[in-house]
N, C-alpha and C positions, 0 to 999 in steps of 0.2 A: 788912390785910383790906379789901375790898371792899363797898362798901354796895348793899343791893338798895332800889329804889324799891317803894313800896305795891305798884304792880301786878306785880311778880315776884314780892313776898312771897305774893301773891293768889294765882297760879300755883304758883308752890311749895306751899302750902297745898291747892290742890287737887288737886294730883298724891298728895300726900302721903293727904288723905280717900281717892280713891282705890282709893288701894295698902290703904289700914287697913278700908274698904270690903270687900276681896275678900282678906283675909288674907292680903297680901302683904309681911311684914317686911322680904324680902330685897330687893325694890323699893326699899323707904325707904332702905336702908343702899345701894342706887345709884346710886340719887336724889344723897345726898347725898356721897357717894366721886365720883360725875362734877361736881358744885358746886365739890368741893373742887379738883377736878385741875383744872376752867375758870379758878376764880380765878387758881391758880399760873399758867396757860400765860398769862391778861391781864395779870399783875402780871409775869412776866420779857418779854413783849414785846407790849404792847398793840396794835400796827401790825399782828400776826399774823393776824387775822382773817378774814375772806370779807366784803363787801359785802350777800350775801346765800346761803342756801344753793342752789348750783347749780340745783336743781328749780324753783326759786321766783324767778326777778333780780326779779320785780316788786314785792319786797318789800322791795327797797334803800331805804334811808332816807340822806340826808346826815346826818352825825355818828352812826351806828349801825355796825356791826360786828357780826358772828355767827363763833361758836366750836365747834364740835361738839364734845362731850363724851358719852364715853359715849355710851347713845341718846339724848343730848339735845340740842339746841341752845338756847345762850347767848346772848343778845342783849346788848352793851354799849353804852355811850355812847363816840364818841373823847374826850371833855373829859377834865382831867386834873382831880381823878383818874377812873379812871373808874367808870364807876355801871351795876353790872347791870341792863336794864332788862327784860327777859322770857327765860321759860325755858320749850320746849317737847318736849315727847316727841317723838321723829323721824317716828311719822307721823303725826302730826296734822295737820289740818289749816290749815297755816300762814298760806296765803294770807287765810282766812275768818278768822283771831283776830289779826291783826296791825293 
C-alpha cells in the first residue's frame, strides 16, 4: 500500500466534501476506484509516469512524477518508497494549486 502525505489526504478529503456536497455517491466510488488503479500502476512500475501533465511542463517538480487515473491526476514522490503527494480532478486548475 502506498502512503498519502497530509496534503493529498486534504485534497482527497475535499473532492470527497464535494462530491457529498452535490449528492454525488457515484463520484466518491471514482474517486476512490481511480486511487486504487493509481497505486497499482505506481507500485508495478513507479518510473511510469509523466514529469508533468502535458498541458502543464511548468509544473515539473525534481523528484515528482504524475499518473492519470481515471479523471484524475496523481502526484508521486520518485523516493522509494514512494509517497502520494496530491491528487487533482483533470480540470482544475493545476498550475494555480501546485
Amino acid at each position: 500500500m502506498i502512503e498519502y502525505t497530509p496534503r493529498a489526504i486534504r485534497q482527497i478529503g475535499a473532492l470527497v466534501q464535494h462530491y457529498e456536497d452535490r449528492h454525488r455517491p457515484e463520484a466518491i466510488r471514482s474517486l476512490f476506484v481511480a486511487l486504487d488503479a493509481a497505486e497499482r500502476r505506481i507500485e508495478s512500475n513507479p518510473s511510469a509516469g509523466l514529469a508533468a501533465p502535458r498541458p502543464y511542463p511548468q509544473v515539473a517538480r525534481k523528484g515528482r512524477v504524475w499518473v492519470k487515473a481515471g479523471r484524475y491526476w496523481v502526484v508521486y514522490s520518485t523516493a522509494q518508497p514512494p509517497v502520494i503527494v496530491a491528487v487533482f480532478y483533470e480540470t482544475a486548475n493545476i498550475p494555480r494549486q501546485v
